[in-house]
N, C-alpha and C positions, 0 to 999 in steps of 0.2 A: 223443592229445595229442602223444606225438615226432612225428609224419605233419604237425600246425601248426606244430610247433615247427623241423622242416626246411624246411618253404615259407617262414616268415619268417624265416630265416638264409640263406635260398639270395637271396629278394628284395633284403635288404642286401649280401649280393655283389653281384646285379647292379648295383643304384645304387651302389655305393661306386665298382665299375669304369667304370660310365659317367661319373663326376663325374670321375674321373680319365684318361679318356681327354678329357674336354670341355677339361676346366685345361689339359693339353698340348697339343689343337691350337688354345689360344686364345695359348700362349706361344709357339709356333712362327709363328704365322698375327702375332704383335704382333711379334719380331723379324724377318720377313720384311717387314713393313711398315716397318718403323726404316731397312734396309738398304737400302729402294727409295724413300727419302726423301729429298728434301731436308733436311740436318742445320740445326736450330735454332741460327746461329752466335751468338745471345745464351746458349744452356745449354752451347755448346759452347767457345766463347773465353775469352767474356766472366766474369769472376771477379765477381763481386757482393759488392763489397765495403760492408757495413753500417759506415759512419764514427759512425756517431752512437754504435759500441762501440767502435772501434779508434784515429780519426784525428779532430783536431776541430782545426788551427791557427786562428788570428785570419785573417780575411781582411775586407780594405775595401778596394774596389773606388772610382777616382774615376769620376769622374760620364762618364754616355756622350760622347763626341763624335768619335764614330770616322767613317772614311773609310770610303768604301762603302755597304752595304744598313746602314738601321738593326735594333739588338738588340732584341730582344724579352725581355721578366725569363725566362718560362720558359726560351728557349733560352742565353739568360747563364747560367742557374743551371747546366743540364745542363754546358757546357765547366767551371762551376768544380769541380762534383763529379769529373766525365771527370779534370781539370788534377789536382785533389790524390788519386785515386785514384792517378793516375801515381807520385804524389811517394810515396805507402804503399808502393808493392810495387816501388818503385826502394829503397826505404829496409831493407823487407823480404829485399830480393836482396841486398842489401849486405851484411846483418847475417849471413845465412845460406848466400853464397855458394850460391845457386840462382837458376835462371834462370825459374822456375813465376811465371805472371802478365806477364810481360814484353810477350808477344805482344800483349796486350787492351792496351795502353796506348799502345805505341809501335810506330808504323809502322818496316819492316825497316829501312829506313836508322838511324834512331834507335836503336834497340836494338842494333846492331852495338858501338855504341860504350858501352855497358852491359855486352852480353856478356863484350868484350877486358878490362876492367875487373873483372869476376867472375873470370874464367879467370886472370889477373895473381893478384890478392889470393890464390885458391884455393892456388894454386902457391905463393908465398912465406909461405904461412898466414898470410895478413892476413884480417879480419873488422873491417867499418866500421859500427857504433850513433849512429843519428842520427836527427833529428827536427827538421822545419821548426818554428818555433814563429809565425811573421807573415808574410802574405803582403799586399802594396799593389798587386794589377792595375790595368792601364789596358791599356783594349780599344783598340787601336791599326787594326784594319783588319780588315772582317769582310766575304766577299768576296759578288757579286748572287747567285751560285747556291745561297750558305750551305751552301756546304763545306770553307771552309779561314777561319780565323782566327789573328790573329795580334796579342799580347799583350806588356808589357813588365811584369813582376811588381817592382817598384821594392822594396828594403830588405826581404829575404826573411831573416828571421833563422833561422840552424840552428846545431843543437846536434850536434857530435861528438866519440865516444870513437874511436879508431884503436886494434885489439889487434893485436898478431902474435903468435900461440902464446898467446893469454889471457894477454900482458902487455899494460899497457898502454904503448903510444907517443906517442898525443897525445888531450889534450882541447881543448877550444876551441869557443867562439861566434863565428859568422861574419855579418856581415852583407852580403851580395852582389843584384847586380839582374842576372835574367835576363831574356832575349829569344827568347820562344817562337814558334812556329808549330806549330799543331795541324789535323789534314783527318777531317773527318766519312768514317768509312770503316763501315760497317753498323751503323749507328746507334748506334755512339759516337764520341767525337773523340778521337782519338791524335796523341800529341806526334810529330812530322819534324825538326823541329829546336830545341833548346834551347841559350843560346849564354850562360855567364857571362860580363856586361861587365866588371866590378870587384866587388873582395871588398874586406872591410875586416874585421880582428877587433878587438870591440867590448870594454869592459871599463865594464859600467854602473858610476857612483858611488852610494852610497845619499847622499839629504836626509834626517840624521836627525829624527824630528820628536819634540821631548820629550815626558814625561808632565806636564810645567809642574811643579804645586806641589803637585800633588795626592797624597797621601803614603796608598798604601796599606795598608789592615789589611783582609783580605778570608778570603776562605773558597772553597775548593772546593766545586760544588754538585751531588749528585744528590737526590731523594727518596727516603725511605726504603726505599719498595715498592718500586722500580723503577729500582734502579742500575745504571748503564748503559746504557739504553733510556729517559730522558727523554723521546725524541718520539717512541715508538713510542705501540702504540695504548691501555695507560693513562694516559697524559696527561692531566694533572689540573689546569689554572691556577688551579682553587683550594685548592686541596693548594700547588704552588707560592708563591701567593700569604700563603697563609700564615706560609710556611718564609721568605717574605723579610720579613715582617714580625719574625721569631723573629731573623734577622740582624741586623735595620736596630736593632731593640732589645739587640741586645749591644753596642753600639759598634764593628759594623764597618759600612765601607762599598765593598766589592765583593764580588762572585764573580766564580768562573770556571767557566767552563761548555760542553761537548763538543758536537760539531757531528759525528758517524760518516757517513764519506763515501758506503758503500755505502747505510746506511737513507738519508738523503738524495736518494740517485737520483743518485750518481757524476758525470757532465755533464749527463745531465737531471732538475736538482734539481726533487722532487717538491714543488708549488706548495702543499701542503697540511702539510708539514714545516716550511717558508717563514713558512705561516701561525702555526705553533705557536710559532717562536723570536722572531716578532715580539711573541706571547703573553706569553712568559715574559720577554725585553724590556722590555715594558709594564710587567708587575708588578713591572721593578724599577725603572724610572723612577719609578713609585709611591711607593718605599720610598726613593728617591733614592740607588739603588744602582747603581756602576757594574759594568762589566762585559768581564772581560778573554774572550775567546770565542777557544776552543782549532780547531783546523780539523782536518780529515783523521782523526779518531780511528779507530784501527780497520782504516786502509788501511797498506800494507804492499808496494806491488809495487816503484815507483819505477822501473820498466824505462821506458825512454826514450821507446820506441815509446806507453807512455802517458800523458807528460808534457802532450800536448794536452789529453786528457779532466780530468787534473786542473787544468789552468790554467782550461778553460773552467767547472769546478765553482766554485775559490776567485774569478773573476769575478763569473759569475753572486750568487752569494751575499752577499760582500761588497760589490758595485754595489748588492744590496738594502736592505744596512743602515747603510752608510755615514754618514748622514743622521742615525741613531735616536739621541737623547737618552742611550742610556744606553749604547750602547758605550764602552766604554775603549780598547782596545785588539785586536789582532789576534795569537793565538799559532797561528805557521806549523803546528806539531806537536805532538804529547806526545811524548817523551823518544825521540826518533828516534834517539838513539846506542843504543837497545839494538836496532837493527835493523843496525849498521857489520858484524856479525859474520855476519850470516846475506844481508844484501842488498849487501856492500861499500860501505866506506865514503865513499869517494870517489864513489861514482854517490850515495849517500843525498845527500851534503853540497853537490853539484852542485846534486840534485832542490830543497833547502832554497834555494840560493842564488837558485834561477830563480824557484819561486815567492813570495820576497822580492819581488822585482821585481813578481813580476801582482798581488798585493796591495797596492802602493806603487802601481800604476800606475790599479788598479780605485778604490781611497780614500786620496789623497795629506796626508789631513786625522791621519787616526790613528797613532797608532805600532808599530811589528811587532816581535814577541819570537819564541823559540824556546824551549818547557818541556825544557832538559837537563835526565837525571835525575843528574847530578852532578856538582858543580863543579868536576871536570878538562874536562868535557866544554865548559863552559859559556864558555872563549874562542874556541871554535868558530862561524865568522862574526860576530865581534862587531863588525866595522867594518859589517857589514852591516844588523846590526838596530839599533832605536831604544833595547831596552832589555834587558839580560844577564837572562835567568832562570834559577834552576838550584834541583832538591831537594837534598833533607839528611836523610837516613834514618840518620845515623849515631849516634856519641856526640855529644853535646852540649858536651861537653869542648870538645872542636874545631869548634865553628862559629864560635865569633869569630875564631879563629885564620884558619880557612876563608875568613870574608869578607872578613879582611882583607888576605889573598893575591889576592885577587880584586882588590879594590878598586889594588891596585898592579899589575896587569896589566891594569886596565880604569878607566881614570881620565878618561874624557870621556862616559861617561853612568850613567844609574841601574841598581843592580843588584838584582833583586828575589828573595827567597824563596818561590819560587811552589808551593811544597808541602814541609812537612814534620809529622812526629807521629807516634804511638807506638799503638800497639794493646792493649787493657785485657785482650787475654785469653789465662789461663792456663789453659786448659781442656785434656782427654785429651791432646791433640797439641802444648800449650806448657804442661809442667808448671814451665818456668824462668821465665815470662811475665809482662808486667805485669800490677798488678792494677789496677780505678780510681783507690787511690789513689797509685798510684805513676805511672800516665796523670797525675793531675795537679801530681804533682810535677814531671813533664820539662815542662809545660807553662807552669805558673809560671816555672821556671828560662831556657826559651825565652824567655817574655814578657822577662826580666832582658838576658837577650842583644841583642833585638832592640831595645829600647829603647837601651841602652847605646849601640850601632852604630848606631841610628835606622833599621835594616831593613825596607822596605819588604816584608809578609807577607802570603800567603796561605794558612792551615792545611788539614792534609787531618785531617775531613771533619766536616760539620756533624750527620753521622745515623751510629749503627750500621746495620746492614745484614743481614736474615734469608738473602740468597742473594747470593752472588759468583758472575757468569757463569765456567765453567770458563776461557770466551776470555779471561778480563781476568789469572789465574794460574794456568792450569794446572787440571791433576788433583789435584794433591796436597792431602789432608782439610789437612793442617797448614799450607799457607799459604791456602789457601781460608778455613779458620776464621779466622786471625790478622788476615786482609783484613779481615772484617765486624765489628771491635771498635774503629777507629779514630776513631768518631765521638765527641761532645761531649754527643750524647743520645742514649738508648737506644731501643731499637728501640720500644720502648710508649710514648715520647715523653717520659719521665723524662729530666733533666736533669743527667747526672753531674758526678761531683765537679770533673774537671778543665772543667766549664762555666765557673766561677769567672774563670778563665784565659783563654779564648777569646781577650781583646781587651783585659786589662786589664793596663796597667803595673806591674811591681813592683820597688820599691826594694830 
């Protein structure tokens, strides 16, 4: 028995050492082949840059009528990609003073004056954040051997921060028209020369557009199962549909309702999310409930470099719905000032102001709000939007007081209360907490206020809630619990005490 048991140990020596002398002279025999190659300058140059994650500005091209060989769509489309590749990793060199990618975009004369421009900033610790936001080409001259073209990109608007030492030096919107020439060099096109003709810095005005007459009493809206993941995959319109009829019969008449940027599909919004919000939409046109639809839930970057991809999101989306019967309104964010401290506030309130504008510009019919979670917050672009929102999670003492602070720093349109309410539970981790019926006392007392002041309202929330996503507050059991007792019915569909209140005036 040892005498077989030697022969097939000795056997796997020898194959273990012949596998491993094969592997070796196949990796010797494969870089000796690389080294006597011709180098692939598409793996080697060329950066592949995937825009449909990083880089997405507006571009509209006017109609061909160039001089020379006519364009063909595929090879137009190659220069535009080639064109705004350029513009990513000029944009990228700026921000991070490196010159990685340069090569692949711009022929050497071009990039020289890119380099001087790095090598400057790097030295005086400058660092330049910026991002084209629209581009207007006209194909100006595309030459018979279709290798050089040359373009005039009309009203290029960009967006820059200037830091030196991570202060900031300047911000500013630019809108300028360049004059390119680009040459087919191994099978991409690199900018030779780019020449700004005129700049000009823009300062859009918003057209407020009112909410007319229509005098909100509305409700924050998830499902009881499934809060915060509305259109994920249990998706219920008639679970929904129901819950709006449970609304429309209290005497209110709107919601408000989350739109989370990444389940959506970020700039390529997923056509089958599209489908659902049009669902849930429907159901409330049914109930002849409007609908104030929050944007961006859940997103958080605001970095500049991806201000394209979110413009091309709240586009797409709000071009979709524009039209639907039962929108209300447009709210740019949920309570984006509690990201000033962790994202700077200045770049958030920038981010807020630009896409004011692409939602004004996608549906100029509707009016655009911003959910501050609190009314210091809530003068914060108010020339900008149509209509102030702001919560109120405090004492109730002070909310008349509150809005009528407001109301004298903001006296030329409506200011809404777009969430506020008190949590029924006193359990292991709020043994000081409310109980239901003291939930309906602060809500009666609310009702007293909002009337008095004729406040335009929308309460949080129409359902308790058996699970709070940790992402929505945290770890912690005691605000995790305190979340899930806000609602007006209980989680078994009982209708607590402070339902009374929902919607009803009291003297």
């Amino acid at each position: 028995m040892s005498s077989i048991n030697k022969t097939i140990l000795r056997g796997v020596l020898i194959s273990s050492y012949t596998i491993i002398i094969a592997v070796c002279v196949y990796g010797i025999s494969a870089l000796y082949s690389y080294l006597n190659t011709g180098a692939d300058r598409s793996n080697m140059l060329h950066t592949e840059l995937k825009k449909i994650d990083q880089y997405l500005p507006k571009v509209n091209w006017a109609s061909l009528q160039n001089e020379g060989r006519p364009m063909d769509e595929q090879t137009l489309k190659t220069i535009e990609n080639n064109y705004l590749d350029a513009w990513y990793v000029k944009q990228v060199a700026y921000k991070t003073n490196t010159k990685l990618g340069i090569d692949d975009y711009y022929t050497e004369k071009a990039r020289q004056n890119i380099y001087n421009n790095i090598d400057t900033n790097s030295a005086e610790g400058i660092t330049v954040t910026s991002t084209s936001l629209e581009h207007h080409p006209t194909l100006e001259f595309f030459s018979e051997d279709g290798q050089l073209a040359v373009i005039t990109d009309h009203n290029v608007v960009e967006y820059k921060r200037v830091y030196k030492k991570e202060a900031l030096l300047l911000e500013t919107t630019e809108t300028a028209t360049y004059k390119i020439v680009l040459l087919l060099e191994d099978g991409y096109w690199r900018i030779r020369h780019m020449v700004k003709q005129k700049t000009e810095t823009t300062e859009e005005k918003s057209v407020v557009k009112p909410i007319n007459d229509f005098v909100i009493k509305g409700i924050n809206y998830y499902p009881k199962e499934i809060p915060w993941d509305v259109f994920g995959n249990a998706f219920n319109i008639k679970t929904i549909a129901e819950d709006f009829s449970i609304i429309k019969d209290a005497n209110l008449n709107a919601i408000r309702v989350f739109v989370p940027y990444d389940d959506f599909g970020k700039a390529a919004i997923k056509p089958e999310k599209l489908e659902k919000l049009k669902q849930l939409l429907d159901a409330a046109e049914a109930q002849q409930l409007k609908a104030v639809i929050t944007l961006f839930d859940f997103y958080g970057d605001y970095s500049i470099l991806d201000w394209t991809l979110t413009h091309r999101h709240a586009e797409t989306l709000v071009s979709h719905f524009k039209n639907h019967n039962a929108v209300m309104a447009w709210d740019i964010k949920n309570e984006p000032n509690l990201d000033f401290e962790s994202r700077n506030a200045s770049l958030v309130t920038a981010w807020l102001k630009q896409m004011i504008q692409v939602v004004k510009s996608a549906d100029p019919n509707h009016p655009v709000t911003i959910g501050w979670s609190n009314s210091e917050s809530a003068t914060i672009l108010k020339d900008d939007v149509d209509f102030v929102s702001f919560h109120y999670y405090e004492n109730l003492d002070q909310l008349e007081s509150t809005f009528t602070h407001l109301k004298e720093n903001i006296t030329d349109k409506p200011i809404v209360l777009s969430e506020f309410g008190v949590s029924s539970y006193s359990g292991f981790w709020n043994f000081f907490g409310s109980s239901e019926a003291s939930q309906a006392d602060y809500h009666k007392t609310a009702q007293s206020v909002l009337t008095k002041q004729n406040i335009p309202y929308m309460s949080w929330t129409l359902y308790d809630f058996n699970n709070v996503p940790k992402a929505v507050v945290g770890r912690l059991p005691w605000r995790r619990n305190i979340q899930k007792n806000f609602g007006f019915i209980s989680t078994d569909g009982t209708k607590k005490m402070s339902f009374e209140f929902i919607s009803k005036s009291v003297e």
